[in-house]
N, C-alpha and C positions, 0 to 999 in steps of 0.2 A: 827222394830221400826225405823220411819226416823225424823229428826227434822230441821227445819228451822226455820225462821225472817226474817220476812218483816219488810220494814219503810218505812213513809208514807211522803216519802222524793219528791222534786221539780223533773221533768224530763223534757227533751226538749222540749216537748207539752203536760208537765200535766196541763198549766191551762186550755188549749182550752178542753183537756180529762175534768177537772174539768168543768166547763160552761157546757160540755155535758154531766152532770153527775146530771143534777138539776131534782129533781125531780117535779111528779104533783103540789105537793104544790110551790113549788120554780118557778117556770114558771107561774102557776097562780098570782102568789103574781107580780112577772117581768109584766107580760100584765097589770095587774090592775093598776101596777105604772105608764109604759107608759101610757095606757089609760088616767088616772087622769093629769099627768103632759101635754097630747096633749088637753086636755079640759081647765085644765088652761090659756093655755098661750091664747085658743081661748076665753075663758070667761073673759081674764085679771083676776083671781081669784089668787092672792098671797096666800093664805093658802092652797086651796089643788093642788097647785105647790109643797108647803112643802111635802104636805102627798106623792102626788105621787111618788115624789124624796124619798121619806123613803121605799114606798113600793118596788122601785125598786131598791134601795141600799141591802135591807136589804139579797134577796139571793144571789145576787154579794158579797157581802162581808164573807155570811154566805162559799160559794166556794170557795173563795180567802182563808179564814185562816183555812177552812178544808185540805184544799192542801197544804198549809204552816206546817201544824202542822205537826210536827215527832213522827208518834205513831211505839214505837220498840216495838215491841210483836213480840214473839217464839211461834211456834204448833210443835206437835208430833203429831203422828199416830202408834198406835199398833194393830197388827192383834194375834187374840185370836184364832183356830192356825191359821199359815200364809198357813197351807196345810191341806186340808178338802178332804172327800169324794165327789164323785159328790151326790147330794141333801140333803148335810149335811149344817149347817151354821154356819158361822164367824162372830167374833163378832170384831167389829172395836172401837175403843177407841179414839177420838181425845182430846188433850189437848192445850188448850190456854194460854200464861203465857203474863201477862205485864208487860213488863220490865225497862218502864219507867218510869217515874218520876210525870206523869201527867196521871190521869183517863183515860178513852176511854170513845168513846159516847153510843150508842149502835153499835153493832157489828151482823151483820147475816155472821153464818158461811153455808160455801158449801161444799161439797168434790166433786168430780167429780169421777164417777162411770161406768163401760159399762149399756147399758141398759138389757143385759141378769142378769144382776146380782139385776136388780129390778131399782125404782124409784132414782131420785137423792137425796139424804139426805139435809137439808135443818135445821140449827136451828139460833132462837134469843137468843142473848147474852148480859143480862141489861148491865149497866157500870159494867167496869171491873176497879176497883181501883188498883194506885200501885202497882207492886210489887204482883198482885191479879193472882188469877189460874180458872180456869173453864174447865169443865168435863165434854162431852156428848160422848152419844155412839149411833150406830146403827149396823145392823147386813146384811150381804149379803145371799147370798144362791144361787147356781147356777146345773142344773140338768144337765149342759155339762160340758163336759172335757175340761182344758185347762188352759192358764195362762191371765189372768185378771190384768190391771193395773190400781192403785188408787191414784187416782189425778191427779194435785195438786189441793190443799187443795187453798181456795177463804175464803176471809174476803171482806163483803162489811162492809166500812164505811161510817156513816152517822153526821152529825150535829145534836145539839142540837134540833133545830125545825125544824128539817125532812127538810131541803132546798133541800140538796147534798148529796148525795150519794157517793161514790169513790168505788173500788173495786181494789184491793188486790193481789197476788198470790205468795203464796211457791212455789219454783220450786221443790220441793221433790214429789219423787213417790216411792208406797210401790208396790207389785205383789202379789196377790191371787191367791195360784194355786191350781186347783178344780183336785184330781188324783184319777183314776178310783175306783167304789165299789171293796172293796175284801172281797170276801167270804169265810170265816174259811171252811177248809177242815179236814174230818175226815182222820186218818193213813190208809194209804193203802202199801201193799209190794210191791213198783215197784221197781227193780233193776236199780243202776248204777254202772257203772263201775270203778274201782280202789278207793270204798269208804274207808272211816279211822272210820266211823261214822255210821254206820250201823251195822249191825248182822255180816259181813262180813268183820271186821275190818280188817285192813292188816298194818305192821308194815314194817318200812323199814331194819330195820335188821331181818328180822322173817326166814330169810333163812341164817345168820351167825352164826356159832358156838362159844366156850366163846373164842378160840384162834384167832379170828377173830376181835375181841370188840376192835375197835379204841377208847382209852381213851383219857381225856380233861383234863387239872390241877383243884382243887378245887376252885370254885368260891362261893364269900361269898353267903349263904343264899340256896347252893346244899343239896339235901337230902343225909345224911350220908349212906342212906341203899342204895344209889350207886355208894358209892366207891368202885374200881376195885384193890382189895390187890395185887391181882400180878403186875398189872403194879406201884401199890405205893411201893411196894420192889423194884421191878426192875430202877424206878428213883427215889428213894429216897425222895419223896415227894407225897403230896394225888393226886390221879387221879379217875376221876369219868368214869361213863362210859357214852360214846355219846349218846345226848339227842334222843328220836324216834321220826320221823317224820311220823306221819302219814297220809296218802294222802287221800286228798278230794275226795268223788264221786262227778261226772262230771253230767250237766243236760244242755240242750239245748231246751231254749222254742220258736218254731214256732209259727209266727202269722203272717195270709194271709191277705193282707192289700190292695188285688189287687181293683181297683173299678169295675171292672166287676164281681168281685164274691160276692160282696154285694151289694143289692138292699135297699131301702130306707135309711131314715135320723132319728137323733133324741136319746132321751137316749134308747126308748126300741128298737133301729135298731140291725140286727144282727150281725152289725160290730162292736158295745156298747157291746153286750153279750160277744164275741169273746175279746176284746181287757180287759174287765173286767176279765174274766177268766184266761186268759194268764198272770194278774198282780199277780191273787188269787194262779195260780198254781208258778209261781217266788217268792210271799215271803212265802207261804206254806216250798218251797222247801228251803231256803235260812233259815228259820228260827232253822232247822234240818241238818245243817251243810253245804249244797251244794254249789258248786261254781258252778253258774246258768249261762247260757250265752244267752241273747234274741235276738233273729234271724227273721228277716222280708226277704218278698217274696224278697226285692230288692236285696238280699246277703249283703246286712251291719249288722254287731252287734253293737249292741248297747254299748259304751265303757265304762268300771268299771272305778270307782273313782282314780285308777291310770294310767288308761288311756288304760287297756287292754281291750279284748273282753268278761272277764270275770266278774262276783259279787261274791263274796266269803263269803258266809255265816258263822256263830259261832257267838261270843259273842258280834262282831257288827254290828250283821243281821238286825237289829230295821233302827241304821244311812242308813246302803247298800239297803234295801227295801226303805226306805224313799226315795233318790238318784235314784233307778229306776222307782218307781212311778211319780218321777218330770219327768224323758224320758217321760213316757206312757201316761201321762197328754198332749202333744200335738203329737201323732200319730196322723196319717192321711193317706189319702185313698194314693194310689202308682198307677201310669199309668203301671205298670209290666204289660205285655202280661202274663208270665204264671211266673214257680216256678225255671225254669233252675237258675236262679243268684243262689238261695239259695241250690239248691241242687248242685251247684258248689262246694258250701263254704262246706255242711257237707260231700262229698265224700271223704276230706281232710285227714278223719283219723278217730279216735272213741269219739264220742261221749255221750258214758252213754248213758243213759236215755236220751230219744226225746219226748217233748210234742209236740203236735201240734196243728194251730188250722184254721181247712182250714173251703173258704168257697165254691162259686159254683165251680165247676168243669168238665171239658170236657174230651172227652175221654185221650187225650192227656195228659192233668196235669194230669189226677189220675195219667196216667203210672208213672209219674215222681215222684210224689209221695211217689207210691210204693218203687220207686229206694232206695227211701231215706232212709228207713228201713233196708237196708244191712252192716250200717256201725256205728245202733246203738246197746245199748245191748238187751234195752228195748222200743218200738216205742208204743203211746196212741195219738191218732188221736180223735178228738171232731170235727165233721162235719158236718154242720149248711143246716140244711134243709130248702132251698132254696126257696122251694116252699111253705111251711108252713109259713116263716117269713115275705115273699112279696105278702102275698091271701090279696088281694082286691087294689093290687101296682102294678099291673102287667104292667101299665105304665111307670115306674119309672125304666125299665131294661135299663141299656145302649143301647143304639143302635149299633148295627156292634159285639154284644159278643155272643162268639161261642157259640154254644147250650149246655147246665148243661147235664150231665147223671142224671138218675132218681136215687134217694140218692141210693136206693138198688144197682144200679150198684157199684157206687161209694166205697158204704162197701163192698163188695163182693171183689171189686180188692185192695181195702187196705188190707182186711183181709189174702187173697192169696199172697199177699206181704210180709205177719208177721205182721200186725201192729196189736193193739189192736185198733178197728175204734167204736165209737160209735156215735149214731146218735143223733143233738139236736131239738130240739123244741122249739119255745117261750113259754114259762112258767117254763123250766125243771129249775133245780138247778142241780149246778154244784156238790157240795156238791155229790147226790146221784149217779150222773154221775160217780163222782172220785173212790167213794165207790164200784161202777159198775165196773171201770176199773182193778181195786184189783181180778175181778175173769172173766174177761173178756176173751174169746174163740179167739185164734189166730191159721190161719192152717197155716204150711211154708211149704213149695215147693218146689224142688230141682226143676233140668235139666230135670230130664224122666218124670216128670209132666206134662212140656211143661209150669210150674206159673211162677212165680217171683223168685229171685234170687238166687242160691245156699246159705246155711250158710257160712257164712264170718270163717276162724279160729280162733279159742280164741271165740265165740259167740255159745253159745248153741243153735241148733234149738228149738222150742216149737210150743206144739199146747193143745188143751185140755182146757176141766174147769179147769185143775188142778195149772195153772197159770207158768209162766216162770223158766225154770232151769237156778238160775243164774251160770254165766260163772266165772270161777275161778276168785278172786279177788275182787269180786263186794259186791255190799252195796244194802240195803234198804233202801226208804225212809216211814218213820213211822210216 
């Protein structure tokens, strides 16, 4: 909600602004005056000298004390929410208050709008007496992603008898930010690694014995069933036993944002699919404890609300989801040649659980790809078929981009890799996709294979419908 006041105060050239601010009627009435007052003086006619002289006083004057006059009126603006889905709509509130002391004439208010988000709003406002309020509304909608700004807000004023016109303006602006659809995902068992939150809870003392139990002093409002008797003998006072920290499973969500791997524009484009998904599976993830980390082709993460490369989900998943959906609200396409930046960033170390969300691909990125699967526990690849989503665009492929494998390739060397790869479609939902991925077929391949890359230590191989052996430590996400 923003609020400002204007006043319809003197400025270095508001009267000439004034004079150019007369309207059809006011100009009419001005010619007719001259006209009458140039006929007079040739007919010698003294009375309509008089009239003419009246008609053209009259929107002289009416401009002269609409400019004088100081109308102090305050607006606000509230956005009903201020963060919407894309083709959801917001509903905008403006308020008018007069604050001074003296009516207002009529009043037409404006807002100023982009034009994705529809027509310009537009309302009349009779006299506003004293100390008087006024209340309209209108509502936006916009089916793209992104951050939209509103206003400022315009008051035209007018005179009693429509002479002049004036207009107005709040310097205040409010931001509508349209943040991608998210799709409720059912529970599915994908492991991550070192979760506190899953089946595979892990405790930080869970390998200390009772002689081991670093105790704390009694602090008001500790549960009594964990004070530690022998260290309250041994100092003389209550000691409780050290709080358990439990550690988060880890999630890393990929999204291929190259413009050479996605073909057309628009909400149903397959970069809209892809970038919608990527948001569905981060507060999916985030809402079930994860500290999620979102990862683009360029190697930048995206930075948590304290400034890390991480989101930390639990019990303030709703604000951290909100906070990453304003990021994903203005992604955009990345001149990246291929995927090297990002699979720089995850070789780093272990990353849990890898979503991914690639799109065209040559022979060369899959391999890299693949790589990328060696260093997580659990890799789900969504791979947007390229040719399905660009049939009857086949214009619109950048020019100079290396040629796509056929998707079947593509799955075949993810799959040989480890990953869990499945193929999408325009129309699919993600939904049944994820549900897919829960029992989804991975072969891994050592050295004598001649596939992809040996099992990392600490990382269970898998293959099978039977779904991933998680690796000691690790969590579900449910």
């Amino acid at each position: 909600m923003t609020a400002g006041g204007i006043e319809g105060a003197p400025e270095r050239s508001g009267l000439r602004a004034a004079f150019a601010g007369l309207t059809t009627r006011g100009r009419s009435f001005l010619a007719a005056g001259v006209a009458a007052a140039v006929c007079a003086y040739a007919l010698g006619q003294t009375d309509l000298l008089r009239v003419g002289l009246l008609l053209a006083a009259l929107p002289l004057v009416c401009a002269v004390v609409l400019h004088r006059t100081r109308y102090r009126v305050a607006g606000a603006r509230t956005l009903s929410p201020a963060r919407v889905p894309a083709a959801a709509e917001s509903r905008v509130l403006l308020r008018v208050d007069n604050v001074s002391r003296l009516p207002t004439g009529v009043l037409m208010l404006q807002d100023r709008v982009p034009y994705v988000l529809g027509p310009r709003p537009r309302f009349v406002l009779d006299r506003v007496e004293a100390g008087g309020r006024r209340e309209v509304s209108y509502r936006v909608r916009s089916d793209l992603r992104g951050r939209y700004p509103l206003g400022p807000l315009q008051l035209r004023l007018s005179d009693p008898f429509g002479m002049c016109e004036l207009t107005r303006s709040f310097s205040d602006h409010d931001t509508l930010t349209v943040v991608p659809r998210v799709e409720p995902l059912p529970p599915a068992r994908l492991t991550g690694e070192a979760s506190g939150y899953g089946d595979g809870r892990q405790r930080a003392l869970a390998l200390a014995g009772e002689d081991d139990v670093i105790p704390r002093g009694y602090r008001h409002g500790d549960d009594l069933r964990r004070v530690h008797w022998r260290s309250t003998a041994r100092y003389g006072e209550l000691m409780v036993r050290r709080e358990e920290q439990p550690q988060k499973a880890r999630c890393t969500v990929l999204l291929d944002t190259r413009d050479t791997a996605h073909q057309g524009a628009g909400p149903d484009s397959a970069f809209e699919w892809a970038v919608s998904g990527a948001a569905s599976v981060a507060v999916h993830l985030l809402e079930r404890g994860f500290s999620v980390r979102f990862l683009t082709d360029t190697g930048t993460s995206v930075p948590g609300p304290d400034g890390s490369g991480g989101w930390a989900g639990g019990t303030e998943s709703a604000d951290t989801a909100g906070l990453l959906l304003d990021t994903l609200a203005v992604v955009e396409h990345s001149p990246e040649p291929g995927l090297a930046r990002a699979y720089d960033v995850l070789r780093g170390g272990n990353e849990g659980l890898l979503v991914a969300f690639f799109g065209d691909l040559d022979e060369e990125q899959a391999a890299v790809a693949g790589r990328m699967r060696q260093r997580s526990g659990t890799a789900v690849a969504f791979v947007l078929d390229g040719d399905a989503w660009s049939r009857g665009h086949d214009g619109l492929r950048a020019a100079g981009a290396p040629a796509r494998l056929p998707l079947d390739e593509r799955l075949r060397m993810l799959r040989e890799a480890g990953w869990k790869a499945l193929p999408v479609s325009p129309g699919d939902s993600l939904a049944a996709l994820w549900r897919q991925a829960d029992g989804a077929t991975g072969v891994r391949q050592g050295p004598a294979d001649g596939g992809g890359p040996a099992p990392v230590s600490g990382v269970s191989a898998w293959s099978g419908a039977a779904g991933p052996v998680a690796a000691p430590g690790s969590g579900a996400a449910t």
